[in-house]
C-alpha positions in Angstrom: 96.8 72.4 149.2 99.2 70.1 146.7 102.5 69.1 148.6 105.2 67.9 146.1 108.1 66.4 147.6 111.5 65.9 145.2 113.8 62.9 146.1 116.3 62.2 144.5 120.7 62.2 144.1 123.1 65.2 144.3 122.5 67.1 141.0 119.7 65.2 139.8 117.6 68.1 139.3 115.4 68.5 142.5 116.1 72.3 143.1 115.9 73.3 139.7 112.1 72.0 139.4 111.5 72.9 142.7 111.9 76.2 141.4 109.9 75.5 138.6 107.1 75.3 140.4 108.0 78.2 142.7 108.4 80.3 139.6 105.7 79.2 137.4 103.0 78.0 139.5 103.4 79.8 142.7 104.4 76.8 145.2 106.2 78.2 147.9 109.5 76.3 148.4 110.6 74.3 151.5 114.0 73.1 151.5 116.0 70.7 154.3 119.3 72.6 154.0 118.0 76.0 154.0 115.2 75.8 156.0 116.0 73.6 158.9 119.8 72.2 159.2 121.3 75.4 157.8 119.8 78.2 160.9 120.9 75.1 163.1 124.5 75.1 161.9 124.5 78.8 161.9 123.3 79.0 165.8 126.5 76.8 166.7 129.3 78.7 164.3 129.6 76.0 161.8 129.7 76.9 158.4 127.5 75.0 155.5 129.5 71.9 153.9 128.6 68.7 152.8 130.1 67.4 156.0 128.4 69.4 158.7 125.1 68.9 157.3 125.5 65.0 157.0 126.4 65.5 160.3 123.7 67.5 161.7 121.3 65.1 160.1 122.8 62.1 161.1 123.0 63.4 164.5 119.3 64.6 165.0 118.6 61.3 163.3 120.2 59.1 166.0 118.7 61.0 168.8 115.0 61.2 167.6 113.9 59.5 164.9 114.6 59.4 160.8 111.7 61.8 160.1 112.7 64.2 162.4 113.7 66.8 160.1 110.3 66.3 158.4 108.4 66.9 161.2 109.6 70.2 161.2 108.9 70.8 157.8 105.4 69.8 158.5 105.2 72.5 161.2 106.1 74.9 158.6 103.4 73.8 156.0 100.5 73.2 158.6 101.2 77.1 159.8 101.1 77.7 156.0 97.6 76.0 154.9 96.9 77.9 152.1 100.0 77.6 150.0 100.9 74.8 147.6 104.4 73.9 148.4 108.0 71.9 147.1 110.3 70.5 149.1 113.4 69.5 147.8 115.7 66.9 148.7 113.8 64.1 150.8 116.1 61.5 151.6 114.8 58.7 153.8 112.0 56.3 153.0 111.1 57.5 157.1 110.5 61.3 155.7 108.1 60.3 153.1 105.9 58.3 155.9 105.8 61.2 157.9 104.5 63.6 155.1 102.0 61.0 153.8 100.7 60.7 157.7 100.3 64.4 157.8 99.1 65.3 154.2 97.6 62.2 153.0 96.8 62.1 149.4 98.0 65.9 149.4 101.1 64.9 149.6 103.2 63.3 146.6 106.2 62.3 145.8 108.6 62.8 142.7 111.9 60.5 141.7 114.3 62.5 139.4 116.6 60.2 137.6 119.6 61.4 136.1 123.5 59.3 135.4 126.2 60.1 137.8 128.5 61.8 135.1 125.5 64.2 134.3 125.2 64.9 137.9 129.2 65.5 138.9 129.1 67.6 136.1 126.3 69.8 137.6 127.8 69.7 140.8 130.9 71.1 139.8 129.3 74.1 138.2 126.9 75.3 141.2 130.2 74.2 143.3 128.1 74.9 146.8 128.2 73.2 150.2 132.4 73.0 149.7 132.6 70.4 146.8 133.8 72.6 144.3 137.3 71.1 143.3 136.0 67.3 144.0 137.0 64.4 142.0 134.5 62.2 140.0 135.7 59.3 142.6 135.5 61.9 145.2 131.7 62.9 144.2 130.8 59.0 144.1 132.7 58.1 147.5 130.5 61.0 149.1 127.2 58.7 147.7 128.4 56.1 150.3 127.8 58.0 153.2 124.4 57.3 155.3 122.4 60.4 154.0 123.1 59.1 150.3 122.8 55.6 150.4 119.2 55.7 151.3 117.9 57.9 148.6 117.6 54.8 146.3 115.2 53.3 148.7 113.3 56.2 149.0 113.1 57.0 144.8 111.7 53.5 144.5 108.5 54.6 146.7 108.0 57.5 144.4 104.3 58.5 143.0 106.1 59.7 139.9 109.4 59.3 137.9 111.2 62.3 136.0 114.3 61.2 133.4 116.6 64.0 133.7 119.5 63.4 131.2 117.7 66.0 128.6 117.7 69.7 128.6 116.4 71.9 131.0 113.0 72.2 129.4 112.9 68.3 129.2 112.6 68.4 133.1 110.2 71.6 133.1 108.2 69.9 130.5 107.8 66.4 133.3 107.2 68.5 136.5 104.4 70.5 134.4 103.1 67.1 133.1 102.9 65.8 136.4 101.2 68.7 138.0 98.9 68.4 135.5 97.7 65.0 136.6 97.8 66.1 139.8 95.6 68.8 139.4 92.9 66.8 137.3 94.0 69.1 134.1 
């Protein structure tokens, strides 16, 4: 079982080659929003914005621990043995200690790179979790909030670095490279 992990900022890239490898090479996707915060929101009537989930993060956060929410992924995966999986979006440097506890050298991170006006610009286009319509200054102001501000730390404990400023196949082309190291190819 390979265990891939994607950290990196808003728009970077980290749900476009997690579903890389969905597609391509049959890794089942795990995802923070979708697969653990979102049902939560949904239970208490909220809707899905930027703000309720920094919310609902920040909240489980201060009442357990930083890795809670990757403890639950881990539930998932362990229940799941047999599947290679992605998880996009890791955040905190706590979330990557508590998949390399659980998955040892299974587990891997990847950093993907890419400049803020790149990223705003993809951002705008998807225009999910209510920040279609936001400024530039607006996007950037969001990056000072606690879920953001960490992701820097945890990029810089990354297995791997991906440069995505190119085209779409640039960043196919460094998650396939990467597997391929992984998988002795």
């Amino acid at each position: 079982m390979a265990i891939i992990g994607f950290t990196g900022k808003r728009g970077s890239g980290k749900d476009t080659a997690s579903k890389f490898l969905e597609t391509m090479y049959g890794f089942r996707m795990l995802d923070f929003t979708r697969d653990v915060l979102a049902p939560i929101l949904a239970n208490r009537g909220l809707p899905v914005t930027r703000e309720n989930l920094i919310d609902i993060a920040m909240d489980g956060r201060k009442k357990s621990h930083n890795g809670v929410w990757a403890d639950k992924l881990s539930v998932i995966i362990k229940r799941n043995s047999v599947h290679d999986f992605v998880i996009s979006g890791i955040r905190f440097p706590e979330e990557v200690g508590v998949f390399r506890r659980n998955f040892g050298e299974g587990f891997r991170l990847v950093a993907i790179v890419c400049d803020d006006r790149h990223r705003y610009e993809r951002v705008m286009k998807r225009g999910t979790k209510g920040e279609a319509g936001l400024s530039f200054d607006g996007f950037l102001q969001i990056e000072k909030r606690p879920t953001e501000r960490v992701i820097a730390e945890t990029m810089g404990i990354a297995d791997f670095v991906i440069g995505n400023n190119g085209t779409i196949q640039d960043l196919y082309d460094g998650v396939s490279g990467i597997l391929k190291i992984l998988k002795g190819r």
